[in-house]
C-alpha positions as CSV (number, residue, x, y, z in Angstrom):
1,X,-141.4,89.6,-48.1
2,X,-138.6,91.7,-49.7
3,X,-135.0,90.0,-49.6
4,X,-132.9,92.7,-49.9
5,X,-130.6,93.8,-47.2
6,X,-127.2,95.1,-46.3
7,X,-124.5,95.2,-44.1
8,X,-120.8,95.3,-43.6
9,X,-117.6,93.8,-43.5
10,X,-114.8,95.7,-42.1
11,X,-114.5,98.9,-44.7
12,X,-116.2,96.6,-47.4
13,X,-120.1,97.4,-47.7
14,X,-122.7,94.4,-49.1
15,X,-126.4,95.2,-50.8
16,X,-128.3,92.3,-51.4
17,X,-130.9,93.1,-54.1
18,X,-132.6,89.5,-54.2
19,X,-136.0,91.3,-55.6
20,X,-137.7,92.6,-57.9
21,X,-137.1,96.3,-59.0
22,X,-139.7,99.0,-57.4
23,X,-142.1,98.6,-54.7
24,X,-145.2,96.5,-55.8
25,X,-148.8,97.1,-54.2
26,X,-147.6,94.4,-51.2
27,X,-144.4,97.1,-50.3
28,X,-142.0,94.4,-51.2
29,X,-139.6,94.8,-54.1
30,X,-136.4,97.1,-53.6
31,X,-137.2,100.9,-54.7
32,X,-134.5,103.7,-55.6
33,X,-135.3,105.2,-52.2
34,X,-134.5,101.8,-50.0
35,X,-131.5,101.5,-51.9
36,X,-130.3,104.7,-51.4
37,X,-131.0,104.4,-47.5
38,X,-129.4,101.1,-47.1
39,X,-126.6,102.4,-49.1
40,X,-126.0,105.4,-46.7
41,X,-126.7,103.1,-44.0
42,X,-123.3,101.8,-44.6
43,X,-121.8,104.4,-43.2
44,X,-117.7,105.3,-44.3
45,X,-117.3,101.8,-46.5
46,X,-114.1,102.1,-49.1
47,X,-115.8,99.2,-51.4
48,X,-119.1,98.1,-52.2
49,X,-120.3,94.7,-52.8
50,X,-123.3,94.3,-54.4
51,X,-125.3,90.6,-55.1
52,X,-127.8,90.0,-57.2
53,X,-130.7,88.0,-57.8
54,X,-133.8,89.8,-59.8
55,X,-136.2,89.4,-62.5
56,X,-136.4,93.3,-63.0
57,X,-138.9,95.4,-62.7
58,X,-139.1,99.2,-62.9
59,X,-136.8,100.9,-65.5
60,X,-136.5,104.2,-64.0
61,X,-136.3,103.1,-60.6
62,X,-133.9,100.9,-62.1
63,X,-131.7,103.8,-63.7
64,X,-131.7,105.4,-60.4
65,X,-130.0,102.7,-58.4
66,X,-127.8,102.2,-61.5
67,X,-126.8,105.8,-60.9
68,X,-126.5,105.7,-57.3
69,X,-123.7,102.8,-57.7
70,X,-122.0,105.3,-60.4
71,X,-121.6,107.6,-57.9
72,X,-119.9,105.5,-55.1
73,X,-116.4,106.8,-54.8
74,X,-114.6,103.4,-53.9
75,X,-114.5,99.8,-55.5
76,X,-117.8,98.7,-56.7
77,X,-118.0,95.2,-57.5
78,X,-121.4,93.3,-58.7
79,X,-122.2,89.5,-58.1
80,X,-124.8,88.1,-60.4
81,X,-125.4,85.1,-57.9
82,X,-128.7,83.9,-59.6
83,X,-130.1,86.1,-62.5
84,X,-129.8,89.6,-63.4
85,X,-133.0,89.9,-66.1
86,X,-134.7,92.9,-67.8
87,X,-133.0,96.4,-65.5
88,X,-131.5,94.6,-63.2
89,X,-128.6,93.8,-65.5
90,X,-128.7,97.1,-66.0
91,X,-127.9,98.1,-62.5
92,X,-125.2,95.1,-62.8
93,X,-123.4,97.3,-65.5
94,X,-122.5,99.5,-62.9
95,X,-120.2,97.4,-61.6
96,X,-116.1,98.2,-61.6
97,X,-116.2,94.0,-62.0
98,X,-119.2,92.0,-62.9
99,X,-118.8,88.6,-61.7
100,X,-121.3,85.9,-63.0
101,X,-121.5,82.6,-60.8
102,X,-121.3,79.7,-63.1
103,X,-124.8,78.8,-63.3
104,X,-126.0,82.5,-63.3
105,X,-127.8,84.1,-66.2
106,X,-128.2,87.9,-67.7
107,X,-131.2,88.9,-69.9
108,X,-131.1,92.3,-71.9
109,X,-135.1,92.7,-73.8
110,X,-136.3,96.2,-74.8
111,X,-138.6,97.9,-72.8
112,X,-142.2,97.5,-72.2
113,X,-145.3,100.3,-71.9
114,X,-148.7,100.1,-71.4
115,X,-151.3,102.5,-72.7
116,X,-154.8,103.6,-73.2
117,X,-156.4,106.1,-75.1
118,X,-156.0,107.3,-79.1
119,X,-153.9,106.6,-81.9
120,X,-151.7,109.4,-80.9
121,X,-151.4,108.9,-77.3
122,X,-150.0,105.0,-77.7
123,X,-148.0,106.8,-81.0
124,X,-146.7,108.9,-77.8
125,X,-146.0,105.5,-75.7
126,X,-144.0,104.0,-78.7
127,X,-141.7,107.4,-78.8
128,X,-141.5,107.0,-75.3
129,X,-140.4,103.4,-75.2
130,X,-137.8,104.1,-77.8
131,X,-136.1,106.3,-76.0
132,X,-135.4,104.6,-73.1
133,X,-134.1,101.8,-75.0
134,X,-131.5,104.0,-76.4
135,X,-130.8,105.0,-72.5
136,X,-130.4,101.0,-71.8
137,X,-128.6,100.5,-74.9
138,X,-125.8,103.0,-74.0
139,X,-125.3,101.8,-71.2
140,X,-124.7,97.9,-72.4
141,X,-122.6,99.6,-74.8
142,X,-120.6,101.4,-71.9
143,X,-120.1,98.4,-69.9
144,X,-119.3,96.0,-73.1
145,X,-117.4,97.8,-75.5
146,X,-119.8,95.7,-78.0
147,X,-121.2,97.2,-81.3
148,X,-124.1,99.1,-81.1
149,X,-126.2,97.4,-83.2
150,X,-125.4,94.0,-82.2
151,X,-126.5,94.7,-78.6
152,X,-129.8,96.3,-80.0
153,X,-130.6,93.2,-82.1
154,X,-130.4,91.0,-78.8
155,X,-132.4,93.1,-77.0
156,X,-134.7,92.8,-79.7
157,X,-135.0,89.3,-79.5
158,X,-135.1,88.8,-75.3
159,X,-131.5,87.7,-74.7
160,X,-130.8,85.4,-72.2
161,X,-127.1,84.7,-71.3
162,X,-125.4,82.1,-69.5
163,X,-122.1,82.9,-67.6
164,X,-119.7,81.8,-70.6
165,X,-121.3,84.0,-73.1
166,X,-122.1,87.3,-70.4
167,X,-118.3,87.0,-70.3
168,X,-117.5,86.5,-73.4
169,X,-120.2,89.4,-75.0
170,X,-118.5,91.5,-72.4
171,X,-121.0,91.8,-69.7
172,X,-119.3,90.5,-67.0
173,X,-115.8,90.1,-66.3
174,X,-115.0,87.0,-65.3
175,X,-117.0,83.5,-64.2
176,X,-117.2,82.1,-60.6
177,X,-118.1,79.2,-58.6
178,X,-121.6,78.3,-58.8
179,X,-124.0,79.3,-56.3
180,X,-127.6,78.1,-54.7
181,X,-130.0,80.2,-55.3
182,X,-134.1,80.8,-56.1
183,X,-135.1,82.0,-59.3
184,X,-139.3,81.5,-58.2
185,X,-140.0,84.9,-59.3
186,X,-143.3,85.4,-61.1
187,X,-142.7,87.9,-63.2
188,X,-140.3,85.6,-65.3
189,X,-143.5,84.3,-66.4
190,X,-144.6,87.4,-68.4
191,X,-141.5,86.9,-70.9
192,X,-141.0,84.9,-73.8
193,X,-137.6,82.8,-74.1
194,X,-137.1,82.0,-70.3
195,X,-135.0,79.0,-70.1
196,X,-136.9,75.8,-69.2
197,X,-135.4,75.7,-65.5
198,X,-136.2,78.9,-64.8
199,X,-139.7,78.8,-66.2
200,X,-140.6,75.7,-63.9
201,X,-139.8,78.0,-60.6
202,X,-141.5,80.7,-61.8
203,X,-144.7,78.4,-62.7
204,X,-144.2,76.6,-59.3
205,X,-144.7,79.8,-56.9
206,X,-147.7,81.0,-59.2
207,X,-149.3,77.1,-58.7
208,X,-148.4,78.1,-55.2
209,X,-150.0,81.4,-54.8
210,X,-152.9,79.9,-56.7
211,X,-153.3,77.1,-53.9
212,X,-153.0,79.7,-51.2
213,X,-155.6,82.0,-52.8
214,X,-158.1,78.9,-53.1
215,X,-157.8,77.9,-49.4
216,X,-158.5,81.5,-48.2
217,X,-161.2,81.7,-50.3
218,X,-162.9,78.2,-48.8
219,X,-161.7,79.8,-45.2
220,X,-163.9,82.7,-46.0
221,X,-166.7,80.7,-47.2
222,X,-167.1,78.5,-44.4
223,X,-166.7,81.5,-41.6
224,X,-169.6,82.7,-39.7
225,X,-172.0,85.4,-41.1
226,X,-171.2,88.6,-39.0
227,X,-174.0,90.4,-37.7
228,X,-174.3,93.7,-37.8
């Protein structure tokens, strides 16, 4: 079940984008299209507020939220209450203010493909992939002011941020209070230098899915043959 939602506060407007990015196969996840709806569903707001907790997802689904926030005419401020991995700290950047809660965490990585077919297709794949990390990159460099080629080299490597250095590195704007919130996404699980506490939430709801699947497999088996 998608946790994303909005609402609003006298003439302030609140997105919560506690998803992934793009709809999955179950229609969960928070696509460019929901956003926009929820965003217009806001109605004459002079200031947006917008929380969030992801593990990323889509790129260009990701870009086009990203955009959409560019475009709001009043105060856009972004709350990274939990993490903001992979485009989702994208879509952060968007943000007039980015502010981190103290026990949040950004991630910047470069992009991933997949591909079958010849040499020249995935040769194709890896052009691809470049430039759309130039795309992300210029806009880390936008928000952070930070050399070019410093930013490339963490996303290079998978960085993963805690509040001090986001603030520091330029990619948020200040530090808040810390917050309560669930990081059990499973897609953590499919990178490489997650930190150790958010590795055991995202290893607990797969162990959980896991269970789940096993049970309604053993319901299945011991149902009654149907007849025809």
């Amino acid at each position: 079940m998608t946790q994303f939602f909005a609402k609003t506060a006298g003439k302030r407007g609140e997105i919560y984008v506690y998803d992934a990015i793009g709809r999955s196969f179950f229609d969960d996840g928070v696509s460019a299209k929901s956003f926009a709806e929820s965003l217009k569903a806001l109605g004459n707001v002079s200031a947006l507020d917008l929380y969030i907790n992801s593990p990323g997802g889509s790129v260009f689904e990701g870009l086009a939220i990203y955009n959409q926030i560019k475009r709001f005419a009043g105060e856009k401020i972004v709350h990274i209450d939990g993490i903001a991995a992979s485009i989702s700290s994208v879509i952060a950047m968007a943000g007039d203010e980015v502010r981190i809660a103290a026990n949040g965490t950004i991630m910047i990585h470069d992009p991933w493909g997949m591909t079958m077919g010849t040499a020249e297709e995935m040769r194709k794949t890896a052009d691809s992939l470049d430039k759309t990390r130039d795309v992300l990159l210029e806009n880390y460099v936008a928000r952070t002011g930070g050399k070019r080629e410093q930013i490339s080299a963490w996303m290079a490597a998978e960085t993963w941020m805690n509040a001090d250095e986001a603030v520091e590195r330029g990619f948020a704007t200040s530090k808040v209070e810390e917050k309560q919130f669930n990081a059990a996404f499973p897609m953590l699980d499919k990178f490489n230098k997650v930190p150790a506490g958010l590795r055991k939430q995202a290893t607990s709801v797969d162990a959980r899915m896991a269970q789940m699947s096993m049970r309604l497999q053993k319901l299945n088996l011991g149902a009654s043959p149907k007849t025809a």
